[in-house]
DSSP file (Angstrom, degrees, kcal/mol; ACC not computed):
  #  RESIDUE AA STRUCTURE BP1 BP2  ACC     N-H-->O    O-->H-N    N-H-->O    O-->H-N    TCO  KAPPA ALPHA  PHI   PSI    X-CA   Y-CA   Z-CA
    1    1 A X              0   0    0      0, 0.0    67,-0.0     0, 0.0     0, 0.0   0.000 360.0 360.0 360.0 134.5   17.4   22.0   29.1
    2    2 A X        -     0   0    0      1,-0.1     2,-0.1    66,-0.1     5,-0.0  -0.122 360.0-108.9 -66.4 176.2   15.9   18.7   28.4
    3    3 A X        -     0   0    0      1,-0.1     5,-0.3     4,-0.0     4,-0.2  -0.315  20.4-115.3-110.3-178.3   17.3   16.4   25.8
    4    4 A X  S > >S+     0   0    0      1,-0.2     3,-1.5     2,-0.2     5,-0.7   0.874 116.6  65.1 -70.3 -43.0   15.7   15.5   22.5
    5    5 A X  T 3 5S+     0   0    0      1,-0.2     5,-0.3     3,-0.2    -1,-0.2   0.691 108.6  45.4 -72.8 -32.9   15.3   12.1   23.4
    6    6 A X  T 3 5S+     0   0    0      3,-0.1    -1,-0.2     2,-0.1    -2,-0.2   0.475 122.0  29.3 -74.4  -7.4   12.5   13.6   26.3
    7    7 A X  T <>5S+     0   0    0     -3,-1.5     4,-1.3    -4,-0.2     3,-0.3   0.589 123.0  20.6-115.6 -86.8   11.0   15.6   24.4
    8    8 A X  H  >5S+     0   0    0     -4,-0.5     4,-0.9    -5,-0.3    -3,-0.2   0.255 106.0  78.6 -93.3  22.3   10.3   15.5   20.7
    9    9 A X  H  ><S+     0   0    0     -5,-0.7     4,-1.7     2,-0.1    -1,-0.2   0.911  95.4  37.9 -55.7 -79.8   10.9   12.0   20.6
   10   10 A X  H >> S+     0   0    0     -3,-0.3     3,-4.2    -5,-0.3     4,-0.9   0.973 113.0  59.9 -54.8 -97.8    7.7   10.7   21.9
   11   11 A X  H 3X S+     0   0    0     -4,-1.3     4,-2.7     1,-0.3     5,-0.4   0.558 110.8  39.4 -34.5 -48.0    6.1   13.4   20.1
   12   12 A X  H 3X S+     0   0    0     -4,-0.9     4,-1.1     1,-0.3     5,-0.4   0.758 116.5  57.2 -79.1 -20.0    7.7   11.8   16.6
   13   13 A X  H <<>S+     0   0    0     -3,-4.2     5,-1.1    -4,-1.7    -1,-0.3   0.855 109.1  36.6 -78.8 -32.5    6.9    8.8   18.1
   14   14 A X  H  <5S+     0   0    0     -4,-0.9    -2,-0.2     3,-0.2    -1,-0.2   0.633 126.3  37.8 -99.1  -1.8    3.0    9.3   18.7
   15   15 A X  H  X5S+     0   0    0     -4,-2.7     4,-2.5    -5,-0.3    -3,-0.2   0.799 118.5  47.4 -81.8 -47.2    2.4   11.1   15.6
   16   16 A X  H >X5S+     0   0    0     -4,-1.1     4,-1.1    -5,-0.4     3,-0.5   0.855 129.7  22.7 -47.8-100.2    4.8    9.2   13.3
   17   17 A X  H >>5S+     0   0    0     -5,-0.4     3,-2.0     1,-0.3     4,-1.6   0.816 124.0  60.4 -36.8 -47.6    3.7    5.5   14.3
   18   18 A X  H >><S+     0   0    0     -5,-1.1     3,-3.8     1,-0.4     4,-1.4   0.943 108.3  49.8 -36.0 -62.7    0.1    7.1   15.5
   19   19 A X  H << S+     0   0    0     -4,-2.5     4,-0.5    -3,-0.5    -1,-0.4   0.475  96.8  58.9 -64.2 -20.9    0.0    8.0   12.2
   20   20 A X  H <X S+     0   0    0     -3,-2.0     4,-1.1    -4,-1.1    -1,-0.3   0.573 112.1  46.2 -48.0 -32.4    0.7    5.0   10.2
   21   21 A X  H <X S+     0   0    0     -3,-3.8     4,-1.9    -4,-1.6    -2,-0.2   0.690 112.2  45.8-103.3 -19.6   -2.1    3.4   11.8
   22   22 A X  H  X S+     0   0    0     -4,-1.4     4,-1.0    -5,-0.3    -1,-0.2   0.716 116.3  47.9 -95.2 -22.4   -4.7    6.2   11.5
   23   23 A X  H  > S+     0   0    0     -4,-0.5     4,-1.4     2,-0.2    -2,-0.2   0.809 117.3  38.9-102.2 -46.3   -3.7    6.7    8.0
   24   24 A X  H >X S+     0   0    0     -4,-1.1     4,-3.3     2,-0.2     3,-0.9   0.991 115.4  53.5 -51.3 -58.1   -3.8    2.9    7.0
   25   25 A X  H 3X S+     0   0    0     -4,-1.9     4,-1.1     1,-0.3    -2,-0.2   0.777 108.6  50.4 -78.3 -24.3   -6.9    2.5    9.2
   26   26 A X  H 3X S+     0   0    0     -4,-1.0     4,-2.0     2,-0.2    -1,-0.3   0.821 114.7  48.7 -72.1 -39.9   -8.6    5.8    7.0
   27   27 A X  H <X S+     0   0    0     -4,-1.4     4,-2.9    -3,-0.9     5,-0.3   0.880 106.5  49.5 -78.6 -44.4   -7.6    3.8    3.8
   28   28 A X  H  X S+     0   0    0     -4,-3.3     4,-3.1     3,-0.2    -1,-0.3   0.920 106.1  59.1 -68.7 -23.2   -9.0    0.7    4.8
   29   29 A X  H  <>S+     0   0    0     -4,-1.1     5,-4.0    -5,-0.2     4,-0.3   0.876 114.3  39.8 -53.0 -50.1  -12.3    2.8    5.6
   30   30 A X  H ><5S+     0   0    0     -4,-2.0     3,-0.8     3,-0.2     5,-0.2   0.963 113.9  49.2 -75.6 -54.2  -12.3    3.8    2.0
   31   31 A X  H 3<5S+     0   0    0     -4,-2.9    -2,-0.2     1,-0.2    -3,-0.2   0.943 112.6  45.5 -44.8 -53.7  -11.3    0.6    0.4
   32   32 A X  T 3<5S-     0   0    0     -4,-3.1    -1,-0.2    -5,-0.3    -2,-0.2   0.630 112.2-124.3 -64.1 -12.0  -14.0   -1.8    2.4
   33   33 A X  T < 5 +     0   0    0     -3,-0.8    -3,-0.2    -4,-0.3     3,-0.2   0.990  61.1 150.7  65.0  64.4  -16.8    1.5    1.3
   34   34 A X      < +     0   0    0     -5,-4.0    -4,-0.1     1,-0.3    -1,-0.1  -0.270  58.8  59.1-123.8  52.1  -17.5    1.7    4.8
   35   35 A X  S    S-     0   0    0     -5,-0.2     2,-0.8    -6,-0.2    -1,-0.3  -0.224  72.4-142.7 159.0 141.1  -18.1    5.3    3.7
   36   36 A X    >   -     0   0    0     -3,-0.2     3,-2.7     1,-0.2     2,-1.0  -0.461  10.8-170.8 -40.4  41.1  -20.2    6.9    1.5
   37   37 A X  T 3  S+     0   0    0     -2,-0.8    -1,-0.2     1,-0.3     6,-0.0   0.452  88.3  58.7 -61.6 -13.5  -17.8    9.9    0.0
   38   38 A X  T 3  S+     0   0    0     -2,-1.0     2,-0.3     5,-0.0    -1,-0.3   0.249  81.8  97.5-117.0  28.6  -21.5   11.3   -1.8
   39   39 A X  S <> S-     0   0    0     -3,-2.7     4,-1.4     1,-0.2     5,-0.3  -0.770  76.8-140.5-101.1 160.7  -23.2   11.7    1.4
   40   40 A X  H >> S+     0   0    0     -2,-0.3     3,-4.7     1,-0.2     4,-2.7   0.960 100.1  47.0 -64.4 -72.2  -23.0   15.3    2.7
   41   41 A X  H 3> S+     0   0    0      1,-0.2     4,-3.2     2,-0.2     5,-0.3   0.725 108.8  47.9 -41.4 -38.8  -22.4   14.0    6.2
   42   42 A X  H 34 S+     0   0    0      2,-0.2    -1,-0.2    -6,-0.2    -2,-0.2   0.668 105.7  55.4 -77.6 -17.3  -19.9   11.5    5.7
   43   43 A X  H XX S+     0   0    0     -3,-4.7     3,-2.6    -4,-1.4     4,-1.6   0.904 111.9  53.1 -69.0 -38.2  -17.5   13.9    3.5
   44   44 A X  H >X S+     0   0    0     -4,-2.7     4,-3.6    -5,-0.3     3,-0.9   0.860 115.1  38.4 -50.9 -55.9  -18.0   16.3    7.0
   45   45 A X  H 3X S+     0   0    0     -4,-3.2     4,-1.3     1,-0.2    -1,-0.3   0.626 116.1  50.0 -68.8   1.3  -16.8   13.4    9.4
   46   46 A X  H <> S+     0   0    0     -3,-2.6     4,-1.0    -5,-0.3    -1,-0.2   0.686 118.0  38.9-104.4  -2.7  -14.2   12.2    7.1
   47   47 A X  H <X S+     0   0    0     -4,-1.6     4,-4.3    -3,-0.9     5,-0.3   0.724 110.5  61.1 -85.5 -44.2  -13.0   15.9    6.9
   48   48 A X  H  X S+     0   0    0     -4,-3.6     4,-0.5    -5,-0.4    -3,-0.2   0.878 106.2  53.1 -30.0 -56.3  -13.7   16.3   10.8
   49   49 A X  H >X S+     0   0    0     -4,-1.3     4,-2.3     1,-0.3     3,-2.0   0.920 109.1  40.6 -62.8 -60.6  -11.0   13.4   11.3
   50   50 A X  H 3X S+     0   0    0     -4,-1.0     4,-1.4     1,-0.3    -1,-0.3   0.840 111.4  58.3 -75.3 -12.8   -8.3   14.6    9.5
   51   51 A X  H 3< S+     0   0    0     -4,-4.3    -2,-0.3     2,-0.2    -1,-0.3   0.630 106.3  44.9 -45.9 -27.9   -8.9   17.7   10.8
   52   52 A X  H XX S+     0   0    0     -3,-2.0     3,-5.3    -4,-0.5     4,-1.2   0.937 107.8  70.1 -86.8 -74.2   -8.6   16.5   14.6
   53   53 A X  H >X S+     0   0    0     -4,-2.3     4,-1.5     1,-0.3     3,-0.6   0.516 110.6  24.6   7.6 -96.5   -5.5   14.6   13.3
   54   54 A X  H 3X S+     0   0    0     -4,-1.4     4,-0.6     2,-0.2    -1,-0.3   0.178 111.5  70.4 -59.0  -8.5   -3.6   17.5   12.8
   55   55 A X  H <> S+     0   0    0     -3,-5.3     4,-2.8     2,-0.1    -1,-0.2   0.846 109.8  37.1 -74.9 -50.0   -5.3   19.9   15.2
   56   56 A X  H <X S+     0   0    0     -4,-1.2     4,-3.1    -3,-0.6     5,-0.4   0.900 108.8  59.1 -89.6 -31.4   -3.8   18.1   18.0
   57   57 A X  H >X S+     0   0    0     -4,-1.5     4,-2.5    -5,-0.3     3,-0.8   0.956 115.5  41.2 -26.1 -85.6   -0.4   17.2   16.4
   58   58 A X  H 3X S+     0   0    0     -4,-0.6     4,-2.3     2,-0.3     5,-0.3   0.904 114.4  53.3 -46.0 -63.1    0.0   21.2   16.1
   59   59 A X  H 3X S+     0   0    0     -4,-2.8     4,-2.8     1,-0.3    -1,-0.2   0.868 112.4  44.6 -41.2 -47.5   -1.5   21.8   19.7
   60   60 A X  H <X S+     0   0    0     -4,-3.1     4,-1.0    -3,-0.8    -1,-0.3   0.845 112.2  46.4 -83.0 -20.7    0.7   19.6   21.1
   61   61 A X  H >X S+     0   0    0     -4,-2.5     4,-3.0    -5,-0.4     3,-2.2   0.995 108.7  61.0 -55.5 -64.5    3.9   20.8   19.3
   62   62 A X  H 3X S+     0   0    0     -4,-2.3     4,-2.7     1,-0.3    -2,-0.2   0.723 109.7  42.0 -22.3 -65.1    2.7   24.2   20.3
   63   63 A X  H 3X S+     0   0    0     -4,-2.8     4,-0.8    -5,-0.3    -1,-0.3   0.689 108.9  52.6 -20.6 -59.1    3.0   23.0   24.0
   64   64 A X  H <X S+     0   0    0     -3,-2.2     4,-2.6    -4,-1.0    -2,-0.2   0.734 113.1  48.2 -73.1 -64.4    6.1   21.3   23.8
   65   65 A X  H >X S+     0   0    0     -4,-3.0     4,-2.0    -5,-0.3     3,-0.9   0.976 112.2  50.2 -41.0 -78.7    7.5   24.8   22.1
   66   66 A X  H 3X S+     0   0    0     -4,-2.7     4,-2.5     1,-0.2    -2,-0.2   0.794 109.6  50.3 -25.5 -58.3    5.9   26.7   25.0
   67   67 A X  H 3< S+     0   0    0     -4,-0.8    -1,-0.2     1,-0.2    -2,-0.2   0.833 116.8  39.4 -58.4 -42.8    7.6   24.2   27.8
   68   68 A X  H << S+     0   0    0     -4,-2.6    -1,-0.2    -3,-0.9    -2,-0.2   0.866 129.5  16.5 -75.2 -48.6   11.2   24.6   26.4
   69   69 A X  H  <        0   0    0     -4,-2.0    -3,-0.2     1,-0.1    -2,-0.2   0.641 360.0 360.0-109.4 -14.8   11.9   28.0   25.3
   70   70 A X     <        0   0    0     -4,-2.5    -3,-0.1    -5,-0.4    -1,-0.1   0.693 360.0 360.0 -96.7 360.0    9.1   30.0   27.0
């Protein structure tokens, strides 16, 4: 069985850091106003985002699960 260090490692690593940077870079989005939070469209891509965020976070855990035990 592979080790932790092969597996969910790199996972913790490309959500965790990933995810410092996407979550600062969403904050600076809002701080500079480089969107509009009371246009229709702009709540949709700024829900879209964090939605992808976290779609693929889960998808790939989901994977990772699949590869080890299944």
């Amino acid at each position: 069985m592979p080790s932790f260090f092969n597996t969910w490692l790199p996972f913790i690593y490309l959500y965790g850091v990933g995810g410092i940077f996407f979550f600062a870079g969403m904050i600076l989005i809002r701080k500079l106003k480089g969107i509009d939070m009371r246009q229709k469209k702009h709540r949709f891509w700024w829900k879209v985002m964090f939605f992808g965020y976290f779609y693929f976070m889960i998808i790939h855990a989901l994977l990772i699960i699949a590869a080890l035990y299944w």
